[in-house]
C-alpha positions, -999 to +999 in steps of 0.1 A: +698-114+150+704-077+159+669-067+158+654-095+174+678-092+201+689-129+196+723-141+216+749-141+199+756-178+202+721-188+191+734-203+156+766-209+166+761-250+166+765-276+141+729-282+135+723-245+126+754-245+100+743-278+083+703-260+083+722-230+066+741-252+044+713-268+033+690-237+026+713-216+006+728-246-011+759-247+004+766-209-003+761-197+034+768-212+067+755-187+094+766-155+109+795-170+119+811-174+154+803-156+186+833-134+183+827-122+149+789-111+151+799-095+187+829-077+164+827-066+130+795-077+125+783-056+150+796-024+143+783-028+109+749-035+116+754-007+146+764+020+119+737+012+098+712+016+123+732+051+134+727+059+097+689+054+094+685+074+130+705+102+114+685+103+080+653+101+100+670+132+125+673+149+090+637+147+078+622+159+109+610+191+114+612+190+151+630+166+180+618+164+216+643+140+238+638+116+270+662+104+291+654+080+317+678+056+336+677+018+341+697+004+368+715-033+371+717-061+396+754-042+402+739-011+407+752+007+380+726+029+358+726+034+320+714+064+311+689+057+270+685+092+251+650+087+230+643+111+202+606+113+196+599+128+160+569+116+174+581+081+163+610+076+186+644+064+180+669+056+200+698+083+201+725+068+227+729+055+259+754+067+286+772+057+314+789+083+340+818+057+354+836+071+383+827+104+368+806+124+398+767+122+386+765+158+387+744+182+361+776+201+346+789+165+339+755+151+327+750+182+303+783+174+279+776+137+283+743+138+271+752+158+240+776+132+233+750+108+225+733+134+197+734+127+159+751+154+146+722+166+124+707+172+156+720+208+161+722+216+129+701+249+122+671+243+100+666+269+071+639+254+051+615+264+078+618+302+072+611+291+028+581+272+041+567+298+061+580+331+060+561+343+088+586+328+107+611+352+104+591+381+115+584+371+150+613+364+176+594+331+191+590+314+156+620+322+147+635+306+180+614+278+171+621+278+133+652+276+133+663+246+155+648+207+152+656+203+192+626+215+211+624+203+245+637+178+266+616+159+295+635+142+325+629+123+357+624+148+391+657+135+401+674+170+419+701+159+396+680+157+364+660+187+374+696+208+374+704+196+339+674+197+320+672+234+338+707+243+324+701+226+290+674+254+285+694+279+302+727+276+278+699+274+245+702+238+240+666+235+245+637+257+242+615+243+268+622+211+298+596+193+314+597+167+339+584+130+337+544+133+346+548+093+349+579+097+375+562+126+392+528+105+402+551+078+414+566+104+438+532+117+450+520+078+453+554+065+474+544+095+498+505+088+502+511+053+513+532+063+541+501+082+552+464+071+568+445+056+549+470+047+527+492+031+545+465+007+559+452+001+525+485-008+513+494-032+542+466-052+533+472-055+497+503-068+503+490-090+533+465-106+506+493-107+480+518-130+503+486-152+519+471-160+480+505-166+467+513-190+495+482-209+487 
């Protein structure tokens, strides 16, 4: 139910009990009521997933993180911190509240959202490769899994992920190539030809879908 992102209620009828029922003779009903898999349920499930993203944290040699924001009909953003190992996980997700949007406050709140095992030093690097320890930039690089961190262009976001590498939370920040072609695009259609060529995109797009 958790992993397929199911609603809670989705076996919460009669029909799904008496299919339970009749499947593990009697021995199970379902996940139980809306409240419950929302509750305790939920933070188990939650904890084990934490636990897995931790363990896989662990095993890695080196992290890079992403944070990107989605925004809600109420205008409200959540903020999703991705570790990429390069398989990504899911680290956290954030929300600032009436606290101001600004880098200093991003920077703790971000951190928040880290497995603990995260900035842990590493030390079987230097066993591995003893060449390591010789030379200043592999060492830096040795002998931490949290390498770099890539952003939106945001001014805000630009502040933080510049502060991040400043205090030696990160080695290297880069921004979002994705986010950054957006930009460059939204300002070439305001300009000629552009702006011609888009006008009659959209003029096609409304006149076909009317038809």
């Amino acid at each position: 139910m958790f992993r397929g992102g199911l609603p809670f209620s989705v076996f919460h009828s009669p029909e799904w009990k008496k299919f339970f029922l009749l499947v593990y003779a009697g021995r199970f009903s379902g996940p139980d009521d809306p409240r419950k898999v929302r509750g305790s349920r939920l933070d188990t499930a939650s904890g084990q997933v934490a636990a897995h993203v931790d363990w896989a944290i662990r095993c890695a040699d080196t992290v890079s993180l992403t944070l990107d924001g989605a925004g809600d009909v109420n205008g409200k953003t959540t903020y999703n911190v991705v570790g990429c190992l390069p398989r990504k996980f899911l680290l956290g997700s954030l929300r600032m509240g009436v606290t101001v949007a600004s880098a200093s406050n991003f920077l703790p709140a971000l951190c928040t959202c880290f497995p603990s095992s995260l900035l842990q030093p590493t030390t079987d690097t230097f066993q591995k490769w003893p060449v390591t320890a010789a030379n200043p930039r592999l060492h830096a690089l040795a002998s931490r899994r949290l390498w770099a961190s890539f952003t939106e262009n945001a001014s805000v976001m630009v502040s933080m992920r510049t502060a991040a590498q400043a205090d030696g939370l990160v080695l290297s920040a880069y921004c979002c190539f994705a986010h950054a072609v957006k930009l460059i695009s939204k300002e070439l259609c305001a300009r000629a030809p552009f702006a011609t060529m888009l006008k009659l995109v959209i003029s096609g797009t409304v006149f076909f879908g009317a038809v």
